[in-house]
N, C-alpha and C positions, 0 to 999 in steps of 0.2 A: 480906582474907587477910593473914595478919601471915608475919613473915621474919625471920632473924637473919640482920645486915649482917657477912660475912666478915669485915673489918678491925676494925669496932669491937666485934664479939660483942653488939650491942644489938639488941633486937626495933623491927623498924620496919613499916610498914605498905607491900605490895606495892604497887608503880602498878596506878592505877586507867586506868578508862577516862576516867573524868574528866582526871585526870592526861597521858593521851594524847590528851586534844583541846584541852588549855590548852596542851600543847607544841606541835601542830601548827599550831595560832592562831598562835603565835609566830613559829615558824619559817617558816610563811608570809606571816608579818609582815617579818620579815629577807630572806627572797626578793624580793620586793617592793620593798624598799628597796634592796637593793643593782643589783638592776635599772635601779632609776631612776637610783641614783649613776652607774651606769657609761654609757648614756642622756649623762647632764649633766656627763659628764665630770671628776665630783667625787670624787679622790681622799680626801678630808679625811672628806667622808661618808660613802664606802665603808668608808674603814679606822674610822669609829663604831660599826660592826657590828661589830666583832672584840673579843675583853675586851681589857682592858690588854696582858695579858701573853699573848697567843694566841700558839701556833705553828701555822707556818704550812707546809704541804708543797707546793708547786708541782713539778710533776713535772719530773728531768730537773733542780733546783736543789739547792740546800742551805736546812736548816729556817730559815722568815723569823721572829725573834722579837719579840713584841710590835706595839704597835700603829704606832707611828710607822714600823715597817720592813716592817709590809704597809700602809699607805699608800703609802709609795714604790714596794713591790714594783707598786702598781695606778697611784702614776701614770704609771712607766715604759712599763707594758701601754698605758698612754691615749696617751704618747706613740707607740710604735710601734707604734697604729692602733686597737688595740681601740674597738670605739666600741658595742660593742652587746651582751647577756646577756640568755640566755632560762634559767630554773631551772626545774626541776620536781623535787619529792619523789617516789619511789620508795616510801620507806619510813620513817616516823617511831615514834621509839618512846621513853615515858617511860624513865628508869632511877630516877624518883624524883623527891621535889619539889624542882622546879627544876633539873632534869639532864635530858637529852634527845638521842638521835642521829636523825642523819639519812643516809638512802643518794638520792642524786642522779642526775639527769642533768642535762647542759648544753648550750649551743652557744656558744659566744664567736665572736663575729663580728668581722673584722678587717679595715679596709681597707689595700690594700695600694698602694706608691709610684705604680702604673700606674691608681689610682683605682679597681679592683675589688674586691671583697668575697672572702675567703674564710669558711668556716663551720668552726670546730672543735670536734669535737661532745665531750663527757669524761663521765666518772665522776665521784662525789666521796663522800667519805665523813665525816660532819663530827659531834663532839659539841658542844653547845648548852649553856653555864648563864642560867638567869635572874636577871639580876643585880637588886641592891636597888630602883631602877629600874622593876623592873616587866619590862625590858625582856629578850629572849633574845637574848643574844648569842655567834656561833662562837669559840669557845675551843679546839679543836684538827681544820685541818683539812685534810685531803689530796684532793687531783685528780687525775685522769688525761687522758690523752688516749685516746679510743678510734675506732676505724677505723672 
């Protein structure tokens, strides 16, 4: 099924379902990793998953720009305890080739000064490019915390 694209007035070809299982591969490829960064306490790793220039919405802050200022945004998390990440997709969906959002849910696990865990469970709502790479990486994305 073909489309004319809003902005550019050019006919392009709808996502496929094809297209929505090459994103979710992806994205469940980034899930995964970012897991394990946070796991091994790798800021440097974590913030690989983000494009250069991502924004970034942490709830309750101001927007983190690019890559090197959400790597710090995660290693300051790693410092004041985060020590664990569970992801799960909700909902993926192509916008096209190589474009992709995602609806989440999470738990960030946190230890706290007195040596116990709390769990904070969130939303997230995140768009996805595949860069030249091969690789998907979150390009603009926002969190919540929910009760």
């Amino acid at each position: 099924m073909e489309f004319t694209h809003p902005e550019t007035n050019r006919t392009e070809l709808a996502p496929s379902a094809e297209q929505d299982d090459i994103a979710r591969a992806g994205i469940r490829a980034f899930n995964e990793a970012a897991m394990a960064a946070t796991r091994s306490q790798d800021a440097a790793a974590k913030a690989s998953l983000w494009t250069e220039n991502a924004r970034f919405l942490p709830p309750g802050q101001e927007m983190v720009t690019g890559r090197a200022a959400v790597q710090a945004f995660w290693q300051s998390g790693f410092d004041r305890g985060v020590y664990d990440l569970v992801l799960e997709s909700v909902e993926v969906t192509s916008l096209g080739d190589g474009v992709a959002y995602e609806i989440g849910r999470s738990i960030t696990r946190v230890r706290t000064a007195d040596g116990s865990s709390i769990d904070l469970p969130g939303n997230s709502l995140c768009t996805f490019r595949r860069e030249d790479d091969g690789v998907w990486r979150a390009d603009v994305d926002i969190f919540n915390a929910r009760q």
